[in-house]
C-alpha positions in Angstrom: 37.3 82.2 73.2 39.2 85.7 73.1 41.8 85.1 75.5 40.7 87.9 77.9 40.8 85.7 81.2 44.8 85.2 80.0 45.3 89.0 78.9 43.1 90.7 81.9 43.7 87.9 84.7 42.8 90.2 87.6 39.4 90.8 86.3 39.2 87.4 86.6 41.0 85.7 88.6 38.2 86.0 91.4 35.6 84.1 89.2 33.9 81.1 90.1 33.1 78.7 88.1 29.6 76.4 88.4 30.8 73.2 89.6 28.6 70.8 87.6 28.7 66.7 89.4 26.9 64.9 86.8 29.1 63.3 84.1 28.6 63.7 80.6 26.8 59.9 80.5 25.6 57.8 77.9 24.9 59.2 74.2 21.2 59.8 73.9 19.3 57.3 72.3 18.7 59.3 68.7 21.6 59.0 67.8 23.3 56.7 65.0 26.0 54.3 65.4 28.5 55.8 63.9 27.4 59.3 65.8 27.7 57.7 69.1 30.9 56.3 68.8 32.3 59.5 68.0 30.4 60.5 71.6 32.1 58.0 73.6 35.8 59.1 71.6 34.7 62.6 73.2 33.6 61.1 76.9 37.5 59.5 76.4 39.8 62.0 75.2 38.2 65.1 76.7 37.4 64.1 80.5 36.6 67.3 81.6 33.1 67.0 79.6 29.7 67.1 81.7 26.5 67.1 81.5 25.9 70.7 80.6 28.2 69.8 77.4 25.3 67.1 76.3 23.7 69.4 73.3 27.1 70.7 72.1 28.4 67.0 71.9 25.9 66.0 70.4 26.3 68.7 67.6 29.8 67.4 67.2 29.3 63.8 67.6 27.0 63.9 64.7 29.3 66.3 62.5 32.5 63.9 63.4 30.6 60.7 62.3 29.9 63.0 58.9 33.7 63.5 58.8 34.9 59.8 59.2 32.3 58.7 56.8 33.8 61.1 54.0 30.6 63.3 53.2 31.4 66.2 55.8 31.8 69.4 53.4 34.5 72.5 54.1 31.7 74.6 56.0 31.2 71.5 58.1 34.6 71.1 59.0 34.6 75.0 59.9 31.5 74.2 62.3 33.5 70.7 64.0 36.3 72.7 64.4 34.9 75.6 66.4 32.8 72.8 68.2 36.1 71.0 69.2 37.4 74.2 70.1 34.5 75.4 72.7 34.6 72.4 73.7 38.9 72.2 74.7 39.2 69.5 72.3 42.1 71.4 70.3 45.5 71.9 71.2 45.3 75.9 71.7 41.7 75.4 73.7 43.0 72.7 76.0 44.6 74.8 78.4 41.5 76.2 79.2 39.6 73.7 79.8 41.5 71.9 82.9 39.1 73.8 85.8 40.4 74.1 89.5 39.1 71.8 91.8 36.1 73.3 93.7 37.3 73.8 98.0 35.9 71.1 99.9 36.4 73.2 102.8 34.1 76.1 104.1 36.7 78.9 104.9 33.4 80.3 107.1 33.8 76.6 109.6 36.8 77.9 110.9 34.3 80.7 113.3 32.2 78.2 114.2 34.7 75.3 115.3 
């Protein structure tokens, strides 16, 4: 994250998001205990995940079950934290990662009404 949507809003304060439905779900099935419990900690304390954050949860699931086990090495850490941090699961990425609501309304509807 470099900041630019803060620093240059204009540019992109016309940008639409994809509005993904499906909720993150269940952890996949490959996954250890300990690795999927970190998964549903994530589902919990960072709602805003979907389905098209599946493969980078995973990623940190596994490294965060690593960490509370005690055998998760420096260059580990550095990878979980820049996970956490794509993923708005620090404090400094968190404000990004609150997305508007999408319009329920078409503004086109109001021609054909």
């Amino acid at each position: 994250m470099t900041g630019q949507s803060v620093v240059r809003r204009k540019k992109f304060e016309s940008r639409i998001e994809p509005v993904v439905d499906d909720p993150l779900g269940d952890p996949p099935a490959f996954l250890k205990p300990a690795a999927a419990e970190a998964w549903e900690e994530f589902r919990r304390l960072m709602p805003w995940l979907n389905r098209s954050h599946r493969g980078i949860t995973e990623l940190a699931s596994i490294l965060q079950s690593r960490q509370a086990a005690g055998v998760l090495a420096v260059p580990g850490q550095t990878l979980l934290l820049r996970f956490l941090g794509s993923m708005g699961g620090t404090p400094a990425a968190s404000r990004f990662a609150v997305v508007p609501e999408p319009e329920n309304e078409d503004p086109a509807m109001r021609y054909f009404e």
